[in-house]
mmCIF file of the N, C-alpha and C atoms, coordinates in Angstrom:
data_MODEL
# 
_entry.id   MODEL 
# 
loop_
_atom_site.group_PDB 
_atom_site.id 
_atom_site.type_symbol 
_atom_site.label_atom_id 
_atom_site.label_alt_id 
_atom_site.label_comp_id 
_atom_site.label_asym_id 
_atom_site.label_entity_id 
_atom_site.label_seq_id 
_atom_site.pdbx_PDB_ins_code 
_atom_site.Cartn_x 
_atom_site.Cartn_y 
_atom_site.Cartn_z 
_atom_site.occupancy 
_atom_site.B_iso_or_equiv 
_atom_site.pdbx_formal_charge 
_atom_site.auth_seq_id 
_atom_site.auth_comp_id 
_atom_site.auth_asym_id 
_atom_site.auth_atom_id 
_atom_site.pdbx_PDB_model_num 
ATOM 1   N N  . UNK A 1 1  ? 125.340 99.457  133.292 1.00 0.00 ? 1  UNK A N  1 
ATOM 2   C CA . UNK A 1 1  ? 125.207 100.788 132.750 1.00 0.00 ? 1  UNK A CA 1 
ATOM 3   C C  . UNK A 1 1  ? 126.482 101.569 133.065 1.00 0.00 ? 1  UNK A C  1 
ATOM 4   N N  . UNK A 1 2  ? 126.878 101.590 131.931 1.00 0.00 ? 2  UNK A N  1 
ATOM 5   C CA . UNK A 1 2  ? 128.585 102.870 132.180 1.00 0.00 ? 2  UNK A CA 1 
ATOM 6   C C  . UNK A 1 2  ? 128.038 104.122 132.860 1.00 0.00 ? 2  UNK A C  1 
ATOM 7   N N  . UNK A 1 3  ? 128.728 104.433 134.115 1.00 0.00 ? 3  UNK A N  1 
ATOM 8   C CA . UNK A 1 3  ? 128.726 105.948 134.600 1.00 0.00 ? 3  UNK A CA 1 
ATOM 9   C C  . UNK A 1 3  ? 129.706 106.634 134.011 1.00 0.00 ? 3  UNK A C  1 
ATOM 10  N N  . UNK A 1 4  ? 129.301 107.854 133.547 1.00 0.00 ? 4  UNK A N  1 
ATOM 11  C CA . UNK A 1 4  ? 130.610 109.111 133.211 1.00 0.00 ? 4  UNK A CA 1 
ATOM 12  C C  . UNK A 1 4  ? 131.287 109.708 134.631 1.00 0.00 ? 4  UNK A C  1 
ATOM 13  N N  . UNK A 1 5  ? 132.813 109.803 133.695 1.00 0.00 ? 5  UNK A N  1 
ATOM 14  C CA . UNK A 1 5  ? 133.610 110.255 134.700 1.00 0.00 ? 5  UNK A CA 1 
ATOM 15  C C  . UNK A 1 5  ? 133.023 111.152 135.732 1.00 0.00 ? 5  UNK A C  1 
ATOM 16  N N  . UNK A 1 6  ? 133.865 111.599 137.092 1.00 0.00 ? 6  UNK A N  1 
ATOM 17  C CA . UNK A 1 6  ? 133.237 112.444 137.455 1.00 0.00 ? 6  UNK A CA 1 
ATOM 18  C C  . UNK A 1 6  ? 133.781 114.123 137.118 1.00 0.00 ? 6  UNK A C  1 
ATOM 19  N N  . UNK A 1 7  ? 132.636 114.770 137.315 1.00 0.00 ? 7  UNK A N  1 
ATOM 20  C CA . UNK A 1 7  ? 132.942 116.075 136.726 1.00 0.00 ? 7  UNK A CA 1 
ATOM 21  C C  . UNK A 1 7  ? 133.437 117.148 137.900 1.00 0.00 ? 7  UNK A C  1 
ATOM 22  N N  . UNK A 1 8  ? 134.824 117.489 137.963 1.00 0.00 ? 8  UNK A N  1 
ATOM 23  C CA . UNK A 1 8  ? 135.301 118.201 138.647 1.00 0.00 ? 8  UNK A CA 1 
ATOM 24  C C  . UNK A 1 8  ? 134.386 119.417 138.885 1.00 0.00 ? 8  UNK A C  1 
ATOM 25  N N  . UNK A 1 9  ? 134.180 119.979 137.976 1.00 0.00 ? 9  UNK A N  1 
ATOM 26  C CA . UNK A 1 9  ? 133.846 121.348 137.653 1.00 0.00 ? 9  UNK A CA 1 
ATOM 27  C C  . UNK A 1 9  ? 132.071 121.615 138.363 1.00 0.00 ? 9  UNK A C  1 
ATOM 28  N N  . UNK A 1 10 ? 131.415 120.500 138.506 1.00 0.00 ? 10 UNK A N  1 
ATOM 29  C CA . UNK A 1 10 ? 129.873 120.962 138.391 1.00 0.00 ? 10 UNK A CA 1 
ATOM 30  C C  . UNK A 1 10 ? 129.867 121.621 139.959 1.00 0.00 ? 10 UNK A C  1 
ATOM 31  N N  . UNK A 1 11 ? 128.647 122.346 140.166 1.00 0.00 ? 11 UNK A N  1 
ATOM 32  C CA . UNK A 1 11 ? 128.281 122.731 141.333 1.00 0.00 ? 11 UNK A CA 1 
ATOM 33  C C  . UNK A 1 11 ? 126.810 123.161 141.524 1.00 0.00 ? 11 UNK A C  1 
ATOM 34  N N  . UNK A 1 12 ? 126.005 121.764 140.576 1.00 0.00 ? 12 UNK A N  1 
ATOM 35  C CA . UNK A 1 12 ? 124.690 121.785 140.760 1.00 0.00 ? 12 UNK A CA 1 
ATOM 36  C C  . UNK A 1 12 ? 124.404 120.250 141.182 1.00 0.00 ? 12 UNK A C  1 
ATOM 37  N N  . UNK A 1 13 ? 123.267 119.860 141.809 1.00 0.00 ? 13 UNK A N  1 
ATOM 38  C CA . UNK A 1 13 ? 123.287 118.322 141.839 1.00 0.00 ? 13 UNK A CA 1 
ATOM 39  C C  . UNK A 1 13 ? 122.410 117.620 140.757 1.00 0.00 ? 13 UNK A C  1 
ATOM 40  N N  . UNK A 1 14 ? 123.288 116.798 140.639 1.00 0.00 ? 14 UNK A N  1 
ATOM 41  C CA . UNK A 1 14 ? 122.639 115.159 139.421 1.00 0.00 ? 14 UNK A CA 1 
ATOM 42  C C  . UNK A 1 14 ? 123.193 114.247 139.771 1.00 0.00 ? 14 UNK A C  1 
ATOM 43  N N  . UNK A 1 15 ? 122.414 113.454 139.303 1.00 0.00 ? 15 UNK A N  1 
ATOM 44  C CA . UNK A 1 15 ? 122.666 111.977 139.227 1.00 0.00 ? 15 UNK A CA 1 
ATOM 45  C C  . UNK A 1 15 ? 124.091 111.456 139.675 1.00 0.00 ? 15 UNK A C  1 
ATOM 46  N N  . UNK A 1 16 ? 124.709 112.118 138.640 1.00 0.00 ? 16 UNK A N  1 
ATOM 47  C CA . UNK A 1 16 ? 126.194 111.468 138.219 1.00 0.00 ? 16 UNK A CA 1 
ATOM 48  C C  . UNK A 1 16 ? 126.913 111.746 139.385 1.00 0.00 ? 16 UNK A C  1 
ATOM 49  N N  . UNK A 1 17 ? 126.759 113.029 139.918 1.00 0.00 ? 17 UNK A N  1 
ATOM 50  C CA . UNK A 1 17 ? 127.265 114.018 140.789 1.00 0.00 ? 17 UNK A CA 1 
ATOM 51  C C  . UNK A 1 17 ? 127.287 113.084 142.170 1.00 0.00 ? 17 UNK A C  1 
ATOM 52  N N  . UNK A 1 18 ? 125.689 112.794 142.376 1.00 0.00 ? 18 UNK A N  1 
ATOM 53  C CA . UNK A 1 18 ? 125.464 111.984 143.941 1.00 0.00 ? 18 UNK A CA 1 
ATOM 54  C C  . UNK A 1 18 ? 126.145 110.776 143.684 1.00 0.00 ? 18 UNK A C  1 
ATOM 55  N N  . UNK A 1 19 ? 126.650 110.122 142.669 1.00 0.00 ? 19 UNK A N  1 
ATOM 56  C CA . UNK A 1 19 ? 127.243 109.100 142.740 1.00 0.00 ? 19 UNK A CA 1 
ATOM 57  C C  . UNK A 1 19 ? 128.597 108.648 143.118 1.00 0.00 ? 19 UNK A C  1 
ATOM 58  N N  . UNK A 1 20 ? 128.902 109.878 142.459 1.00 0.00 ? 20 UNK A N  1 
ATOM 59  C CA . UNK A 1 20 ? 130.268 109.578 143.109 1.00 0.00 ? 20 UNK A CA 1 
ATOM 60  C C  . UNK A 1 20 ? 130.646 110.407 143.809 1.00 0.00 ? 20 UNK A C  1 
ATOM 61  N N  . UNK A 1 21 ? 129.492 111.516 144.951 1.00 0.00 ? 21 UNK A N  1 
ATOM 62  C CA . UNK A 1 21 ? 129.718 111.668 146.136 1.00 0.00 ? 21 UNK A CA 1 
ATOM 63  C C  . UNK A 1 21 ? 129.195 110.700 147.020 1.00 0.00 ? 21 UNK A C  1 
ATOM 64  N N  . UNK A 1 22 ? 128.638 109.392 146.620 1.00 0.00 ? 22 UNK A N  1 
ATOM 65  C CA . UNK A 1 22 ? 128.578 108.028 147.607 1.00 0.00 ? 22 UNK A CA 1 
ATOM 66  C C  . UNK A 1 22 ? 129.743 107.060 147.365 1.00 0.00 ? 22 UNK A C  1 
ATOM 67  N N  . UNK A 1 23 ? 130.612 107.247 146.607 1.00 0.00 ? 23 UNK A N  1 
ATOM 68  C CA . UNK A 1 23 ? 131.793 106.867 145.863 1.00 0.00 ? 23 UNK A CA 1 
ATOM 69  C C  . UNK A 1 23 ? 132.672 107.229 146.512 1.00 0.00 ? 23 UNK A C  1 
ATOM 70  N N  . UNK A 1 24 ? 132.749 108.223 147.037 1.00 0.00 ? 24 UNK A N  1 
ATOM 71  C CA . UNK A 1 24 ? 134.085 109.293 147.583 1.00 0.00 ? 24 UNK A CA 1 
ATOM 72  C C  . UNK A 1 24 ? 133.931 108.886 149.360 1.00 0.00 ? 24 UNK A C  1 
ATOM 73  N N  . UNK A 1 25 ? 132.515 109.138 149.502 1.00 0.00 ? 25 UNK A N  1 
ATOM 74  C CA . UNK A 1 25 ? 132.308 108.825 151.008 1.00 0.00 ? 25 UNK A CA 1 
ATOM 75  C C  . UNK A 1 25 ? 132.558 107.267 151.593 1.00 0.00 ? 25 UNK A C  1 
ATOM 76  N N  . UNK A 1 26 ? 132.667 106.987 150.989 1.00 0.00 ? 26 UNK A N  1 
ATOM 77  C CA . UNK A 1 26 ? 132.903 105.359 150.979 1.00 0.00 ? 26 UNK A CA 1 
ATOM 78  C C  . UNK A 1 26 ? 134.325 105.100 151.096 1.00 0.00 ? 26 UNK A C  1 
ATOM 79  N N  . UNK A 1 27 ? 135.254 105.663 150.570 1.00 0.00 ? 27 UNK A N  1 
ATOM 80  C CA . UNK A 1 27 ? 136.465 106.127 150.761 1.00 0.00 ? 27 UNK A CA 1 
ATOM 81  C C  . UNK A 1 27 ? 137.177 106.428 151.899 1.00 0.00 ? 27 UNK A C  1 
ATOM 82  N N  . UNK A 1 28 ? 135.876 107.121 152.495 1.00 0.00 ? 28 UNK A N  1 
ATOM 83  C CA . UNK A 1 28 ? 136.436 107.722 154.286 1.00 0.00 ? 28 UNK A CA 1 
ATOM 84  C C  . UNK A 1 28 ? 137.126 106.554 155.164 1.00 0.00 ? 28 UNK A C  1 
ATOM 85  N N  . UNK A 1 29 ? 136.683 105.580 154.928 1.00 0.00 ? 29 UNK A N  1 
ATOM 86  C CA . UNK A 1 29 ? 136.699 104.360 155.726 1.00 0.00 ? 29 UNK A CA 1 
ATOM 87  C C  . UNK A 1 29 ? 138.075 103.284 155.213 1.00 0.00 ? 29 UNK A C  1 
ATOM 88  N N  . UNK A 1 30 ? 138.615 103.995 154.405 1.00 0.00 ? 30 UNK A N  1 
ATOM 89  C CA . UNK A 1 30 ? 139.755 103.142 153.912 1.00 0.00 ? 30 UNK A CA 1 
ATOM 90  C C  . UNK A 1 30 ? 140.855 103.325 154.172 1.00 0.00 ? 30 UNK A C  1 
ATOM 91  N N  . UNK A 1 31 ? 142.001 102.791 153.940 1.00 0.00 ? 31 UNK A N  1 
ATOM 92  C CA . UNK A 1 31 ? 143.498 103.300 154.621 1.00 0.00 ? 31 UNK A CA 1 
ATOM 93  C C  . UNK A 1 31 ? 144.049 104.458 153.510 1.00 0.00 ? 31 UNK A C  1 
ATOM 94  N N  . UNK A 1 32 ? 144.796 105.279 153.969 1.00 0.00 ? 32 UNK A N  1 
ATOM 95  C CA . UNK A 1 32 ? 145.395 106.524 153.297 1.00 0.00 ? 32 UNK A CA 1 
ATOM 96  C C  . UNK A 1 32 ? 145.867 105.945 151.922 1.00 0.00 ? 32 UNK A C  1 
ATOM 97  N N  . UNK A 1 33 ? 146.484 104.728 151.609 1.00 0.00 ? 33 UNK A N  1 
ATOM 98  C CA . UNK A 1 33 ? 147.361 104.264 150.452 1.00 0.00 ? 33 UNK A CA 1 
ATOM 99  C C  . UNK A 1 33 ? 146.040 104.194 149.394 1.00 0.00 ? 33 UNK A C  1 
ATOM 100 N N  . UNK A 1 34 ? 144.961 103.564 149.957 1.00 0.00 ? 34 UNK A N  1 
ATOM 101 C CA . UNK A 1 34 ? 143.941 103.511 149.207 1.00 0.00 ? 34 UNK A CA 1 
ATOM 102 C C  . UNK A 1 34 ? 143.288 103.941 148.317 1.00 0.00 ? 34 UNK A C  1 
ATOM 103 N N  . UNK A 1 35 ? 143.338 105.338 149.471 1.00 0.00 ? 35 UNK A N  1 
ATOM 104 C CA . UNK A 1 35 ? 142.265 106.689 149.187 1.00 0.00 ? 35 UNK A CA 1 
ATOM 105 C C  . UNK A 1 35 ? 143.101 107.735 148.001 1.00 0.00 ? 35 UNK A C  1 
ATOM 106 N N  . UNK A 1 36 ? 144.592 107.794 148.613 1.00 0.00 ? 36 UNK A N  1 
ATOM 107 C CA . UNK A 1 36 ? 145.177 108.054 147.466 1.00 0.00 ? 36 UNK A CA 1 
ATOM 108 C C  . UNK A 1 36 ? 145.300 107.839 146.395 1.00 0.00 ? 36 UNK A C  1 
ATOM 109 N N  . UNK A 1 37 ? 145.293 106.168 145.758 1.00 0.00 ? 37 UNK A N  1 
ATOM 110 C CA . UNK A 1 37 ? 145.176 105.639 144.814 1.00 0.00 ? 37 UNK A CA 1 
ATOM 111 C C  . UNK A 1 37 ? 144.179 105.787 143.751 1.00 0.00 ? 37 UNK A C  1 
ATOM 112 N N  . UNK A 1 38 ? 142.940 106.070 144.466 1.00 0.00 ? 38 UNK A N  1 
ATOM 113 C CA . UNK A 1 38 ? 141.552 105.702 144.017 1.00 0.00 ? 38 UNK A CA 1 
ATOM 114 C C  . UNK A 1 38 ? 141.341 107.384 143.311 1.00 0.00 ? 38 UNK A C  1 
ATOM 115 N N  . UNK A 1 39 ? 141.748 108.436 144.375 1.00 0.00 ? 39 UNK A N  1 
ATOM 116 C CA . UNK A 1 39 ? 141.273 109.789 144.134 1.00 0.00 ? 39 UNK A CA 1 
ATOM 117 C C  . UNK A 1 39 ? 142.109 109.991 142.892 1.00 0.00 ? 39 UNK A C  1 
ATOM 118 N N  . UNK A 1 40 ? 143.726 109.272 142.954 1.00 0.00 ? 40 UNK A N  1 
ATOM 119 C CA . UNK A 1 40 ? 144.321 109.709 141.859 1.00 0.00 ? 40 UNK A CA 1 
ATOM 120 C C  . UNK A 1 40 ? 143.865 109.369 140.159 1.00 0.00 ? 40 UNK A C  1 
ATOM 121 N N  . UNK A 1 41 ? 142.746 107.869 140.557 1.00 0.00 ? 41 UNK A N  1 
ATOM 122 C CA . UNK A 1 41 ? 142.540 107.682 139.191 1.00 0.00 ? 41 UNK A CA 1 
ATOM 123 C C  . UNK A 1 41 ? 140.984 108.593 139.051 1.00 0.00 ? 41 UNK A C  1 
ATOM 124 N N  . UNK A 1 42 ? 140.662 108.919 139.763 1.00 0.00 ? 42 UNK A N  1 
ATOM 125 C CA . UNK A 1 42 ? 139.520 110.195 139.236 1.00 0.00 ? 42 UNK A CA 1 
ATOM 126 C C  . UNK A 1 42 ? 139.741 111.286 138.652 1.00 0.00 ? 42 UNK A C  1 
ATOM 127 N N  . UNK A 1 43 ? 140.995 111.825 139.202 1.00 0.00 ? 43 UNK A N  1 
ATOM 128 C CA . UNK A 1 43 ? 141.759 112.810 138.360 1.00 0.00 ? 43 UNK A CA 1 
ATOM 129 C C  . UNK A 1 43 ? 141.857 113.704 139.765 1.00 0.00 ? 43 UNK A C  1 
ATOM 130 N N  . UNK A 1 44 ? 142.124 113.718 140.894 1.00 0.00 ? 44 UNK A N  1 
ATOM 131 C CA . UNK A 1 44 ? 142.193 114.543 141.758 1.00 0.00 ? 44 UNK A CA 1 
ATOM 132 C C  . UNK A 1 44 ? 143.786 114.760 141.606 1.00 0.00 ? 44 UNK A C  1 
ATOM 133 N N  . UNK A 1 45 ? 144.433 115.805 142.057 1.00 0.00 ? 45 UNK A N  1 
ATOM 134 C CA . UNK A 1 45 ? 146.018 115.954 141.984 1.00 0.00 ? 45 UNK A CA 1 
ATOM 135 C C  . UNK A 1 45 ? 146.327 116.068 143.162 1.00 0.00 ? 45 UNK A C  1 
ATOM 136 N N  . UNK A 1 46 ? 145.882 116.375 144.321 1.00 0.00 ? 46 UNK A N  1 
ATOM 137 C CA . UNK A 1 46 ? 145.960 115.958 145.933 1.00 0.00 ? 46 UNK A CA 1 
ATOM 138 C C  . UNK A 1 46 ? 144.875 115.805 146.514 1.00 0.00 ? 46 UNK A C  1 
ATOM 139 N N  . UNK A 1 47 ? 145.234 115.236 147.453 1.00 0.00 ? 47 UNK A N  1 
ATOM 140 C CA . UNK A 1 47 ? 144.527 114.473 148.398 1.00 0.00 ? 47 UNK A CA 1 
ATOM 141 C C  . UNK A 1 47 ? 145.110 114.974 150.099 1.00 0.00 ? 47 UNK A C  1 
ATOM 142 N N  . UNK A 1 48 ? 144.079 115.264 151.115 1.00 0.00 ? 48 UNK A N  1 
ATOM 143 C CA . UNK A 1 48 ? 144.440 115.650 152.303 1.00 0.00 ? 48 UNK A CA 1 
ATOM 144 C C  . UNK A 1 48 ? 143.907 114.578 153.290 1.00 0.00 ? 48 UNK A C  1 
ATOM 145 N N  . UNK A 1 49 ? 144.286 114.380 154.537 1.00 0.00 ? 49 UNK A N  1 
ATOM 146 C CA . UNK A 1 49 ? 143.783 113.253 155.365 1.00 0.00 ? 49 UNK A CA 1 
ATOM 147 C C  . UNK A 1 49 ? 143.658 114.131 156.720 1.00 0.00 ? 49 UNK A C  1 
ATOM 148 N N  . UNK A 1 50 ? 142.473 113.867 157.432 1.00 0.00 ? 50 UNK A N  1 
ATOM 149 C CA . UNK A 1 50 ? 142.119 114.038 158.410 1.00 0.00 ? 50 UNK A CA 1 
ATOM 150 C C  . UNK A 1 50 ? 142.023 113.197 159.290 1.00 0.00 ? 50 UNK A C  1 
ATOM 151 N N  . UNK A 1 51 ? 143.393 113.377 160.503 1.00 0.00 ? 51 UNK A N  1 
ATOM 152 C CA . UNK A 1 51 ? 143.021 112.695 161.463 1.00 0.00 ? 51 UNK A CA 1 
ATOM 153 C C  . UNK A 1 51 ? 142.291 112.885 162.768 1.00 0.00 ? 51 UNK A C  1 
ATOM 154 N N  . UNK A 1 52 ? 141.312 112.413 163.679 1.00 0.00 ? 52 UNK A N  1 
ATOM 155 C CA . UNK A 1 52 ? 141.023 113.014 164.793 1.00 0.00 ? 52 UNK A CA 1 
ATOM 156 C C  . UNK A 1 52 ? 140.715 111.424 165.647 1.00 0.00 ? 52 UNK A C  1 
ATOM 157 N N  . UNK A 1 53 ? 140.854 112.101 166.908 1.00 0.00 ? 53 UNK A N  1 
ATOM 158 C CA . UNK A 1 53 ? 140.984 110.892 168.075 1.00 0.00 ? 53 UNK A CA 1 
ATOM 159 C C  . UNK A 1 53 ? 139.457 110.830 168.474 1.00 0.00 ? 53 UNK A C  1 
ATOM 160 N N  . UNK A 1 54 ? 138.431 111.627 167.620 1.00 0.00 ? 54 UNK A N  1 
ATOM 161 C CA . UNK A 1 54 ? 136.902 111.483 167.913 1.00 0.00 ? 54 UNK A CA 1 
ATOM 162 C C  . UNK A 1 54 ? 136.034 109.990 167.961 1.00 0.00 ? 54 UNK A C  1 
ATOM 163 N N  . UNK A 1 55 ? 136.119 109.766 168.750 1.00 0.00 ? 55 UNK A N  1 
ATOM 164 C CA . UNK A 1 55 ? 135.205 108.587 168.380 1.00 0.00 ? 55 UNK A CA 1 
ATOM 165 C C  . UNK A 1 55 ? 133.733 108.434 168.926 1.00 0.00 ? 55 UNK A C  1 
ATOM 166 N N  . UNK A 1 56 ? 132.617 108.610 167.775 1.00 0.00 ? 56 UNK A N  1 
ATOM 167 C CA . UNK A 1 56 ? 131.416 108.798 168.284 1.00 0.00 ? 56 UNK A CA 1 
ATOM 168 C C  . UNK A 1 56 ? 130.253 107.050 169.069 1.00 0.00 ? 56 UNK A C  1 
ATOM 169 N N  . UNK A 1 57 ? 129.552 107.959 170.091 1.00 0.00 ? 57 UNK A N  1 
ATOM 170 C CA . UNK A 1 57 ? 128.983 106.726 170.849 1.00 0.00 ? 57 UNK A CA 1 
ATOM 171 C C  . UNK A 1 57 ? 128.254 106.130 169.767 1.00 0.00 ? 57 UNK A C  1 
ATOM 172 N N  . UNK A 1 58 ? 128.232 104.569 170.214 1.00 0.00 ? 58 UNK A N  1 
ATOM 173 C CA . UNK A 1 58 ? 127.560 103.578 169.728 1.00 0.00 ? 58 UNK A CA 1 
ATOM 174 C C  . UNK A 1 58 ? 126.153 102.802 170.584 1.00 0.00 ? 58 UNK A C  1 
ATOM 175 N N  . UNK A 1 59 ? 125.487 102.535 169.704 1.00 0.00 ? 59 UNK A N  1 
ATOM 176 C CA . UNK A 1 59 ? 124.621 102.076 170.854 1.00 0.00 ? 59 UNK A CA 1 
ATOM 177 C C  . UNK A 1 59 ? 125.176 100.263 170.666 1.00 0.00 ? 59 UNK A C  1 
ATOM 178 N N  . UNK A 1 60 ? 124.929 99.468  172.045 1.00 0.00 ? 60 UNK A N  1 
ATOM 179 C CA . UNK A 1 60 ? 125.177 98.445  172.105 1.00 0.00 ? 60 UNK A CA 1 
ATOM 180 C C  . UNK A 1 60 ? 124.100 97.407  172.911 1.00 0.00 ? 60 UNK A C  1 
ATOM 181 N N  . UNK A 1 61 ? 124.166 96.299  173.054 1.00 0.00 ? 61 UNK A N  1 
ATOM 182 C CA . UNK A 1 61 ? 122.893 95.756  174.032 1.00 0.00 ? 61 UNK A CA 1 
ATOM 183 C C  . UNK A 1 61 ? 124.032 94.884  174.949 1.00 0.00 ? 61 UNK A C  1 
ATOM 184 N N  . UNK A 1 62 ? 123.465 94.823  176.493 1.00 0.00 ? 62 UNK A N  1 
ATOM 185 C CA . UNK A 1 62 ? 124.523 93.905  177.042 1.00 0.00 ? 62 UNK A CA 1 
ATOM 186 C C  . UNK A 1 62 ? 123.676 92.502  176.984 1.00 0.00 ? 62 UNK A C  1 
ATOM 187 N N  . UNK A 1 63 ? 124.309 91.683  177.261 1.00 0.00 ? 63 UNK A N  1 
ATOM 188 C CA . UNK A 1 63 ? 124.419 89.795  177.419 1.00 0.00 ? 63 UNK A CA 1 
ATOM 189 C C  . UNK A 1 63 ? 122.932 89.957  177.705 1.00 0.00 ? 63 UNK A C  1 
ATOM 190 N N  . UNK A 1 64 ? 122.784 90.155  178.656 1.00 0.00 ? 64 UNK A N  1 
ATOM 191 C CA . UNK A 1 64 ? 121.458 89.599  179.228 1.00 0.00 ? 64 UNK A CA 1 
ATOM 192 C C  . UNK A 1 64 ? 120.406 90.161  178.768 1.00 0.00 ? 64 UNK A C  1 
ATOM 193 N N  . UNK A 1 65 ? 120.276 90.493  177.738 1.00 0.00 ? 65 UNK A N  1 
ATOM 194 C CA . UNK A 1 65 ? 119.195 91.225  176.640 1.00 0.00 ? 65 UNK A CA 1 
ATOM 195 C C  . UNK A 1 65 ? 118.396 92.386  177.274 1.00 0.00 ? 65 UNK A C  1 
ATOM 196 N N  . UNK A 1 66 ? 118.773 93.312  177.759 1.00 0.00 ? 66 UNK A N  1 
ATOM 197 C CA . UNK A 1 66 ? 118.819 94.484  178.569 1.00 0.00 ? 66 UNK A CA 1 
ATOM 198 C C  . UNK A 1 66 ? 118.337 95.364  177.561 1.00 0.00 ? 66 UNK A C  1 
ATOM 199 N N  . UNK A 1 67 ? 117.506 96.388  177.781 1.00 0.00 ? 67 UNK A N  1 
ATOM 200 C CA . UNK A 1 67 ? 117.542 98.056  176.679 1.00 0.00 ? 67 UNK A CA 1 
ATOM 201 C C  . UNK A 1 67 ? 118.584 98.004  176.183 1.00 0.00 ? 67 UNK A C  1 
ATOM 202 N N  . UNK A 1 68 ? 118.300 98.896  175.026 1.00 0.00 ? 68 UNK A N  1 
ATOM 203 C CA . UNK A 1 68 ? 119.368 99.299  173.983 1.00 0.00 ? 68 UNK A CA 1 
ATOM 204 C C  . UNK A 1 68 ? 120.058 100.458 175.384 1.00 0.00 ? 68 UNK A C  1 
ATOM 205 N N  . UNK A 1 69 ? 121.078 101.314 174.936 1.00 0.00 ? 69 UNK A N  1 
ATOM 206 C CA . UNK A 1 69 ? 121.909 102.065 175.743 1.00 0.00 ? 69 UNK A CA 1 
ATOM 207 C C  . UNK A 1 69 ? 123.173 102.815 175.086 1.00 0.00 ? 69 UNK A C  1 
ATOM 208 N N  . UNK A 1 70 ? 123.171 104.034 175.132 1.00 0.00 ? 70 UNK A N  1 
ATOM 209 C CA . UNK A 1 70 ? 124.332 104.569 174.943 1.00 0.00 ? 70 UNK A CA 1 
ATOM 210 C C  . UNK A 1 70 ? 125.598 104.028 175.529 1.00 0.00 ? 70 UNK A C  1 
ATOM 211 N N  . UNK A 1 71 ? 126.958 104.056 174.615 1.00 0.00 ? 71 UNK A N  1 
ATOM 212 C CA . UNK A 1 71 ? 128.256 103.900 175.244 1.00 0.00 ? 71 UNK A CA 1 
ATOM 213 C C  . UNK A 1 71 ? 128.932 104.970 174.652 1.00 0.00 ? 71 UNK A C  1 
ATOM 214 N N  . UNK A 1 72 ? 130.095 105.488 175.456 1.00 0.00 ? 72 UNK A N  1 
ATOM 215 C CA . UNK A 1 72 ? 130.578 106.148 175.055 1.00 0.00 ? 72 UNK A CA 1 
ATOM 216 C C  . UNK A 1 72 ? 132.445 105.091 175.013 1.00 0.00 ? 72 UNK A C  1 
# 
């Protein structure tokens, strides 16, 4: 099923809309050359990058099959 472009302009939610805001978010996770590339063929004319040294806890299990547990 063809999706339509996405629509710069809307600022109600649909369909089309959540799609390629799961489209875009998916993006977050890619290298800058990427993200640039990709936004440029949507029709974006810049693109900004956010860097931060945040890195949020994970939960992990140790070896010996222990509770789950926060790490930071």
């Amino acid at each position: 099923m063809p999706i339509p472009a996405i629509d710069h302009q809307t600022k109600t939610y649909n369909l089309q809309h959540a799609y390629w805001m799961c489209r875009a978010s998916e993006l977050a996770y890619k290298d800058e050359a990427t993200i640039k590339a990709q936004a440029e063929q949507w029709g974006f004319g810049q693109v900004y990058h956010h860097r931060t040294a945040f890195t949020p806890p994970f939960l992990r299990r140790t070896r010996r099959r222990t509770p789950w547990r926060a790490t930071t």
